[in-house]
C-alpha positions as a Markdown table, in Angstrom:
| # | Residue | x | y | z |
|---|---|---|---|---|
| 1 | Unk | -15.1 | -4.1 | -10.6 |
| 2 | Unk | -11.9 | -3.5 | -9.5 |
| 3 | Unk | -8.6 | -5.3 | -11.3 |
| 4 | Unk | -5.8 | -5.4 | -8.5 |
| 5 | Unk | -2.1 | -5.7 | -9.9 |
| 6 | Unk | 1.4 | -6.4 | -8.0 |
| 7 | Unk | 4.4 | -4.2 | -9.0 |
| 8 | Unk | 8.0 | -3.6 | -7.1 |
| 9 | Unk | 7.5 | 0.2 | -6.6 |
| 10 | Unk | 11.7 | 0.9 | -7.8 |
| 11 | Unk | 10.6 | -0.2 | -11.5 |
| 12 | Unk | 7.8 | 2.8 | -11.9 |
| 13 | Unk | 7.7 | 4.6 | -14.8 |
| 14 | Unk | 6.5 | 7.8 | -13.2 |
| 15 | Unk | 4.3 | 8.9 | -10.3 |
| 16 | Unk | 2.4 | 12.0 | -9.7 |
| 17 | Unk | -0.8 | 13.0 | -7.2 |
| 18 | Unk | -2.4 | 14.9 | -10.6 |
| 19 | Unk | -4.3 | 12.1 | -12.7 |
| 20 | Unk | -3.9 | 14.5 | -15.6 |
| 21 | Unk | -0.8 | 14.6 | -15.6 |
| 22 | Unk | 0.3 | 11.1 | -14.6 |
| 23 | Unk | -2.2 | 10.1 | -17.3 |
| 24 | Unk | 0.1 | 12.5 | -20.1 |
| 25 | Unk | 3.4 | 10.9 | -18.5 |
| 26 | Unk | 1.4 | 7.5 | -20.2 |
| 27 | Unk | 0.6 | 8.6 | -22.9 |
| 28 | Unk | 4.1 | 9.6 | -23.9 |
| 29 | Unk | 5.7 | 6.5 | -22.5 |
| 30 | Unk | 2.8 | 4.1 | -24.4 |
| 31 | Unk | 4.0 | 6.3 | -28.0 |
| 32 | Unk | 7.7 | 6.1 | -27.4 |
| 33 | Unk | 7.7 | 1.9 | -25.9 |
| 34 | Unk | 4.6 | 0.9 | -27.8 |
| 35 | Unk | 4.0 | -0.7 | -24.7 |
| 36 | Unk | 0.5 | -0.9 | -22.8 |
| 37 | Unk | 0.8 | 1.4 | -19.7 |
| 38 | Unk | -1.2 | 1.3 | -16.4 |
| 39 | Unk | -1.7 | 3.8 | -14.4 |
| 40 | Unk | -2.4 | 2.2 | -11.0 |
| 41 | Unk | -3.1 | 3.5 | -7.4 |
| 42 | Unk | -2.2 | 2.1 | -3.5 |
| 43 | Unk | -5.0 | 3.8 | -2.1 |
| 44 | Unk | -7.3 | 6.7 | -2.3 |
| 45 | Unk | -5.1 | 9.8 | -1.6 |
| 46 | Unk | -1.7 | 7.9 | -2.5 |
| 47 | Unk | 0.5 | 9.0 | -6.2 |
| 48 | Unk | -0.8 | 8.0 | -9.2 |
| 49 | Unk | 2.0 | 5.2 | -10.2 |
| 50 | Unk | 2.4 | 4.2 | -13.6 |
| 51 | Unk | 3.9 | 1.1 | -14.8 |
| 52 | Unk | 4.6 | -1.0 | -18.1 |
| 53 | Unk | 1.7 | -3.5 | -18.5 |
| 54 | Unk | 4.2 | -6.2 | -19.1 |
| 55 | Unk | 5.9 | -6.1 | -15.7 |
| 56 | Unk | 3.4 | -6.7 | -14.2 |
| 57 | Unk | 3.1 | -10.6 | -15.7 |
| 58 | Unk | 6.6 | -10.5 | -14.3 |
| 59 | Unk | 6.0 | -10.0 | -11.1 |
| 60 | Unk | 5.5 | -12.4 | -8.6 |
| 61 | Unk | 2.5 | -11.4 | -6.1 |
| 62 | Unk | 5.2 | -12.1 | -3.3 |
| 63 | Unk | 7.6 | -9.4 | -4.8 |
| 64 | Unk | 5.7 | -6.4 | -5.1 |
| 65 | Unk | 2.9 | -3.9 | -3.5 |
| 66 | Unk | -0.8 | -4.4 | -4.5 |
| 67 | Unk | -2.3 | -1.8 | -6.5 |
| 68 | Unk | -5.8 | -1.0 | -8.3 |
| 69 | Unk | -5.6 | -0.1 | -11.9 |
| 70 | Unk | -6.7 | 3.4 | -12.6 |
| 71 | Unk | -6.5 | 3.4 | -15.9 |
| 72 | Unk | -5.0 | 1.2 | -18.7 |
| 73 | Unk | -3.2 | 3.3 | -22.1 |
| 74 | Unk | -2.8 | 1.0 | -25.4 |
| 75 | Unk | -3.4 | 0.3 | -28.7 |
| 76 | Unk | -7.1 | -1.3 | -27.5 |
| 77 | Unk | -9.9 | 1.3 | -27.9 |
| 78 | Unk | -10.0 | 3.2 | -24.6 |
């Protein structure tokens, strides 16, 4: 099942087109913020974005691009 999320692009964290390394980028952030961290997607073939989890309650759907979450990093067992 896939969990869709709206985010303005300017207030990314990183990007990269390497999961691995996008996926390091979140892990730092997450240890640093102590934040949940998602690592999101536009499409197949598009940057891995990554974003603080608590924009993204921010955000109105209206404001920002649609995104599929990749991956979430936080505290919860992964």
């Amino acid at each position: 099942m896939s969990e869709n999320v709206f985010f303005n692009p300017g207030q990314s964290i990183s990007s990269s087109y390497d999961f691995d390394k996008a996926y390091t980028a979140a892990k730092i952030y997450h240890m640093k913020a102590d934040n949940s961290v998602l690592i999101v997607q536009e499409k197949d073939g598009q940057p891995y974005v990554i974003f603080d989890e608590a924009k993204a309650l921010q955000q109105e759907a209206a404001e920002g691009k649609k995104y599929s979450v990749i991956k979430r990093v936080s505290n919860d067992k992964e």
